[in-house]
N, C-alpha and C positions, 0 to 999 in steps of 0.2 A: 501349187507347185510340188506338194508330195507324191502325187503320184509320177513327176519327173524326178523326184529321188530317189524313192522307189526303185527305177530301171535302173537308178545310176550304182554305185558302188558304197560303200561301208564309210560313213565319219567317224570317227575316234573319241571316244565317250569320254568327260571328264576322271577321274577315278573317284570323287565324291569324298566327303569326310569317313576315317576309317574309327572300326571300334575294333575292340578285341571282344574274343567270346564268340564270334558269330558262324553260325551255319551256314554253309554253302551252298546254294543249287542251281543248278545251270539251267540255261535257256538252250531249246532244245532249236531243231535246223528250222521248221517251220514261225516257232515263235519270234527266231531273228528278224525272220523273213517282214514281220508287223511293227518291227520294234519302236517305228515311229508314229503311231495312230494312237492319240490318246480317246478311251473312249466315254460315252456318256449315255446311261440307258434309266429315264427318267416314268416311272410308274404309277400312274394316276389309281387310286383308290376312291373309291364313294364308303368311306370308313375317314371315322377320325382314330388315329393309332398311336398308340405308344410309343416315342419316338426312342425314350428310351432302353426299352423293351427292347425294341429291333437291334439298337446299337452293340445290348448287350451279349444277346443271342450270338450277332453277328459277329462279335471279340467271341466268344467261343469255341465259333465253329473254327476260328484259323487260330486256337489254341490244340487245334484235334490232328494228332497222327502228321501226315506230312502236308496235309492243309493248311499247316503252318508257314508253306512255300508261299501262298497267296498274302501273308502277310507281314513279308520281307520288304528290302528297301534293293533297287537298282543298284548295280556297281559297277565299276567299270574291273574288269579281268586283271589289268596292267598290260594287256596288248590292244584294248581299248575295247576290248568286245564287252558286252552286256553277262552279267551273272546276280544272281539273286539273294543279297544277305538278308539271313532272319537271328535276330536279337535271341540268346538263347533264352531267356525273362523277356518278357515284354513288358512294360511301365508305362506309367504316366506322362513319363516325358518321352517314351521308346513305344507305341502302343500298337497292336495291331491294324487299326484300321482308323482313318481321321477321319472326325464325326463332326458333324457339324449340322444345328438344328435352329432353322427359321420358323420362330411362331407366331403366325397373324390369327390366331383362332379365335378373334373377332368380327375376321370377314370372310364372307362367302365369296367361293372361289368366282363365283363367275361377274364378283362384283369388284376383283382385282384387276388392278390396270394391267399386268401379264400376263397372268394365268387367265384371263378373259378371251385370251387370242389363241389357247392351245385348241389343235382339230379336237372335234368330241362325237361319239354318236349321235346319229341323225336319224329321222323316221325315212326317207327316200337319200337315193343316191348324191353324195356332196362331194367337192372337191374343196379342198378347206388352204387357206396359207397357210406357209409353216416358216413363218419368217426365223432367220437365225438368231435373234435375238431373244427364243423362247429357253435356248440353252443356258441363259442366266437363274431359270426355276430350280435346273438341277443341279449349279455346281456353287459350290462359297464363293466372295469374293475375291479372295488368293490363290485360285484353283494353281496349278502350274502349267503353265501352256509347250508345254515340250519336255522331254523323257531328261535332256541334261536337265532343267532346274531341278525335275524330282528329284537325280544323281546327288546335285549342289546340295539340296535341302534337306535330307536324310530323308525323305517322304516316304510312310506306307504306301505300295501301290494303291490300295484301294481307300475309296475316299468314300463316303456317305452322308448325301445330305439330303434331311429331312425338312418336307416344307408343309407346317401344320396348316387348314385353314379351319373355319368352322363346320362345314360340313365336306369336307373333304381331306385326302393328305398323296402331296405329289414325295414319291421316295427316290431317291436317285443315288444309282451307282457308276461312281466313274472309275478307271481301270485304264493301265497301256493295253493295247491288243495283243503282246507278245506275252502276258498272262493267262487268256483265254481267249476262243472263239465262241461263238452262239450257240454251239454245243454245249460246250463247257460252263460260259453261262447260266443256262435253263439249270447243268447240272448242281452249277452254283448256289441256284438262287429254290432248289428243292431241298438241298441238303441243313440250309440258313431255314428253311420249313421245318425240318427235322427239329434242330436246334428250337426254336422257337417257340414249338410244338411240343417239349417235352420228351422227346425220342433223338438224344443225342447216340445213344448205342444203335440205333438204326442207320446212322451216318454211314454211306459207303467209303470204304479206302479210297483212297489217292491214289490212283496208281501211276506209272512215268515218272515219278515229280525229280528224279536223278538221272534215270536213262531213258534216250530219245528211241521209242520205240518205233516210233519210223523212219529213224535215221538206220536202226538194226535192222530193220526188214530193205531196205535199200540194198546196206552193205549185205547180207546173206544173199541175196536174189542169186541164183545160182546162172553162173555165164553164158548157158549153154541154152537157159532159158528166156532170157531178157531177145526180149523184141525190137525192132529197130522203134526208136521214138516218132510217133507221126507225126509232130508239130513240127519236129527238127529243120523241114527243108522249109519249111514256113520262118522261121527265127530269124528275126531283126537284126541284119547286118551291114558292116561298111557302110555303103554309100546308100543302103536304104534307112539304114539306121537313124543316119544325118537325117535326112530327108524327112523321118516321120518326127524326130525329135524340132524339126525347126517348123514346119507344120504344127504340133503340137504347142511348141511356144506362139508361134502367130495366134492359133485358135486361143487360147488365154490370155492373149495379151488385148489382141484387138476384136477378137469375134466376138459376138453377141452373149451373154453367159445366158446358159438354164435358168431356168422359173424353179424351184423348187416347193412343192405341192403335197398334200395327203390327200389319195384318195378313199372314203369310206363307199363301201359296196355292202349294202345287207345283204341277207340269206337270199332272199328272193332274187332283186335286181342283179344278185351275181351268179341265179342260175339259169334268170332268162338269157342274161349274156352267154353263159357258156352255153347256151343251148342255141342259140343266133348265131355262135363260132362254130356250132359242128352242122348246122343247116347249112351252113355257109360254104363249110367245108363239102358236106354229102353234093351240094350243086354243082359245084366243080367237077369230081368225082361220079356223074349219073349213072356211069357203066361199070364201076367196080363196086364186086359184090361186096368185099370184104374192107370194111373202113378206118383207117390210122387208128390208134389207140391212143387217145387226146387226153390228159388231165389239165384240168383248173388254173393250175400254173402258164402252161406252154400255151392253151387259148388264149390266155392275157399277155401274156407275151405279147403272143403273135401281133394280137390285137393293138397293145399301146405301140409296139415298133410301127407301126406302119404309118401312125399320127407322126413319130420319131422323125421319120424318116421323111416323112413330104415335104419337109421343108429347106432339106440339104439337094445339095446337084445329083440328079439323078441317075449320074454315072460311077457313083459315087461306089462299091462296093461297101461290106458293112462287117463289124467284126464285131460279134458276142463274146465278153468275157463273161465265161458262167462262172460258180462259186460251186463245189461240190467235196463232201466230208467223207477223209481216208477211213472213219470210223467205220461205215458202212461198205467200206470195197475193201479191207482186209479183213478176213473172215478172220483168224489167227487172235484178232484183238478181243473177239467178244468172249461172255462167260469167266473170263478170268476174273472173279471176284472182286472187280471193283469200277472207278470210273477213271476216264481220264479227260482234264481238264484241259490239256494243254491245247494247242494251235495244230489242225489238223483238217483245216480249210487248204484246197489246193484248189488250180484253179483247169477250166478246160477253155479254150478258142473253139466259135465256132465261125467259119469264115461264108458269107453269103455272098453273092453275084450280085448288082445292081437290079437285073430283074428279079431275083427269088426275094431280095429285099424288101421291094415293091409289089409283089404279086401274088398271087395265092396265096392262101391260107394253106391251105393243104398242103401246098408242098415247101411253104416255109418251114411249117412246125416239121414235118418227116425228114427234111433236110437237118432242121436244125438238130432234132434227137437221135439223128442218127451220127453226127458229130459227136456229140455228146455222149452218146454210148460207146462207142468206139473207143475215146480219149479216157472215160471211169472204170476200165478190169484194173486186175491186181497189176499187170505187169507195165501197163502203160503208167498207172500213179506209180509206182514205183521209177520210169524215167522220168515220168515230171519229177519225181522228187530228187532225184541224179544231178536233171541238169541244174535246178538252184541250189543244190548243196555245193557245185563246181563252180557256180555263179560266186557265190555266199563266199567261198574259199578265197578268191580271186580279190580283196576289197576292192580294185579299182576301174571293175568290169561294171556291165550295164547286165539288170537281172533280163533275163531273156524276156523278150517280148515278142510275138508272133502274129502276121497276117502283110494286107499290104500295106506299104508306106502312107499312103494316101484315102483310108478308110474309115470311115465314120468307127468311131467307136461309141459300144453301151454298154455298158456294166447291166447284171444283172444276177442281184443275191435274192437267192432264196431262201428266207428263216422259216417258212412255214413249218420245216419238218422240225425245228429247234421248238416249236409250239409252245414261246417263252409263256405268252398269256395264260398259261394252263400252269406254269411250274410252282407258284406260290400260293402258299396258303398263310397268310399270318393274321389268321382267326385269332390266336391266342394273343393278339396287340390290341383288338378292336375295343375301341372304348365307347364309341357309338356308328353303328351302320343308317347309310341315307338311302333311303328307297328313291329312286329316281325311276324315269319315262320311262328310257330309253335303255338304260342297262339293266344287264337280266343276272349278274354274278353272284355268287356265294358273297358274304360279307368275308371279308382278309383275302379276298381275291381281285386281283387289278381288272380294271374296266378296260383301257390299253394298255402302249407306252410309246415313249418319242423315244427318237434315236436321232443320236448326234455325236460327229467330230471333231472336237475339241479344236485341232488343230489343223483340221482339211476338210473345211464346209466342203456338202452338197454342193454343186450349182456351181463349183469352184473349178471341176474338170470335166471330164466328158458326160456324156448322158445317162444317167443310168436309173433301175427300176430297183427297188429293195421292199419283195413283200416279207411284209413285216408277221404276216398269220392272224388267223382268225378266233375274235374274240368268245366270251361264252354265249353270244346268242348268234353265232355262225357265221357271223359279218366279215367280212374280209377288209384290212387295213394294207394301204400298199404308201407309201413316199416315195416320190419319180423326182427328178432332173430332166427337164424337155424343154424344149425350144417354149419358147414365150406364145410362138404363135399356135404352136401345136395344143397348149391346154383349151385357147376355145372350141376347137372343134372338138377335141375331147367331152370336153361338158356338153355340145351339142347332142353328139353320138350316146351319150349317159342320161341325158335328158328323154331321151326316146323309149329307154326300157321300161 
């Protein structure tokens, strides 16, 4: 049901217990935009580590410069909006970050009745369960299930809980998404490297953590310049509005939910595939000379859509919500000495025909990136960012949603470029390293990670693909939402490479 909230309009935050003393800092247009996704990003290790080591580093880092924003507590404004208090001391009873450390370092992970069922690498291609019940590894048992309890509770945003075993150690950070995106994460979770590592002066600035620097680039957009929005005539209105939104509740209420899955792809089997998807492609294509310009990503796309897709009415059109980071489409942001952590995920539509949904390779992926390109220059994210800022202003509007009323929908995030498995190194925790098969990592370097929503499982809304990036021996890790029917043939089609 969150993403029906989502579309809908602003609820009115508690105001939470007040202190005096405290720093202010606000939540910028974007990060509103998440402010109900609590998240959970849990990091398997083949290290046993220092759990207090980590914790300590980690009070550190959001003791440093304005990194201190990450370890404030929710507030309500007193118009009910969301703003960020940070204790000017932080305490024992007041502390930067809630720690919390489970130790079984008696038993081996894989002889835990939970931890036995998380996906792991494999020597060939597997598609593994990822039942929701695995999200109990990474969060304590009081975790808070919605952004008011945090309010209620005086809670640090971020929370850390450590799960020792004997030869392994799962680390989990959970967080609202209206503190960071996957960007901001990776850059989170290098800087907590620093720390860790002994190179706190290496830490980069904070930068934004008071003004919404893409709220400024919005407002500056000079008049004369801004382009007409290309979603705009597509935007979810009136009487299609109704229509997608009661559609939407049937699909939830009585349709069939997603299987939610991990799929592992090693180096190899995921380069016969993407070399199966550009055969596949060039056969189509026999007379043109010059052939689409295909990455890794947009192949498996292609590819899982169309398992997606076989099992819905085939008149069905189909609407891609992609995920794509303003950091990289405003030139103006980089070099400025430092990083920015905030919410800076926007999103693009891409809208496909029942046959391009269904048919070609070739001319799905060219369709689909040519959508996609169109909707990520400077001036188009600048009217995505327009019309939910005028969304966001409005509390009792529906955030703009775009395509037909009646079209399949699939999410589709791509963290590869966030290349979290690469950000950490907390060598300096390791108390003993386990040499294992099938993992090839540095010791204080994760082997994966699971990802989870606290409070809006997977498999809970529409379809969707989230690769998650490839670990250090080049494997590719992906978690999908698909129809139940659609994963056997999946596994058939994977069984084959």
């Amino acid at each position: 049901m969150d993403m029906l909230r989502r579309l809908m309009g602003v609820t009115r935050h508690p105001p939470g217990p007040a202190f005096p003393e405290e720093e202010v800092y606000p939540l910028h247009l974007q990060d509103y935009n998440f402010r109900r996704l609590l998240m959970v990003m849990t990091m398997r290790f083949d290290d046993v580590l220092d759990a207090e080591k980590l914790n300590k580093a980690l009070s550190q880092l959001l003791e440093t410069g304005d990194w201190r924003k990450l370890g404030g507590r929710l507030r309500s404004d007193g118009a009910g909006k969301l703003e960020i208090h940070v204790p000017r001391q932080f305490s024992e009873k007041r502390p930067e970050v809630t720690f919390s450390h489970n130790d079984i370092s008696e038993t081996r992970i894989a002889d835990h009745f939970l931890a036995n069922q998380l996906p792991v690498p494999t020597k060939n291609t597997s598609i593994q369960p990822n039942p929701y019940n695995l999200i109990n590894l990474g969060v304590r048992p009081d975790i808070p299930k919605t952004v008011e309890d945090m309010v209620d509770r005086d809670l640090p945003q971020i929370s850390l809980h450590v799960t020792s075993f004997q030869d392994a150690t799962l680390v989990a950070i959970s967080w609202p998404h209206c503190v960071m995106d996957s960007l901001g994460f990776k850059t989170f979770l290098h800087a907590w490297s620093l720390v860790l590592g002994g190179q706190p002066s290496a830490v980069p600035n904070l930068l934004g953590a008071r003004h919404d620097v893409l709220l400024e680039a919005e407002s500056d957009g000079l008049q004369e310049a801004r382009e007409p929005f290309l979603l705009e005539p597509s935007r979810l209105k009136g009487a299609k509005l109704v229509s997608f939104v009661i559609r939407y509740l049937w699909t939830m209420i009585w349709g069939p939910a997603p299987e939610v899955k991990t799929i592992f792809l090693p180096k190899l089997a995921l380069a016969r595939l993407y070399n199966q998807c550009l055969e596949e492609i060039s056969a189509e294509t026999p007379d043109q000379d010059e052939k689409p310009s295909v990455s890794e990503e947009s192949a498996l796309l292609a590819w899982l859509t169309r398992f997606a897709t076989a099992f819905k009415a085939n008149t069905k059109p189909l609407t891609i919500i992609n995920f794509f980071n303003a950091r990289s489409v405003f030139q103006s942001l980089a070099n400025r000495g430092g990083v920015y952590v905030q919410n800076m995920a926007c999103q693009s539509f891409a809208f496909l025909s029942p046959k391009l949904a269904r048919g070609y390779m070739g001319a799905f992926i060219q369709e689909h990136q040519r959508q996609i390109q169109e909707q990520t220059t400077e001036q188009q994210c600048l009217s995505f960012l327009r019309a939910y800022r005028q969304a966001t202003e409005d509390g009792n509007s529906f955030k703009p949603f775009f395509g037909e009323p009646d079209a399949q929908i699939l999410v589709f995030n791509n963290l590869s470029a966030a290349n979290v498995m690469h950000a950490v190194d907390f060598s300096a925790a390791v108390l003993k390293h386990v040499e294992t098969t099938e993992s090839k990592n540095p010791p204080g370097t994760m082997t994966c990670y699971y990802y989870h929503i606290i409070n809006n499982r997977l498999g809970c809304g529409p379809d969707c693909i989230y690769m998650l990036g490839k670990d250090y021996g080049e494997n590719l890790w992906l978690v999908a939402a698909l129809p139940a029917r659609a994963w056997g043939k999946i596994e058939e089609a994977l069984g084959k490479l």
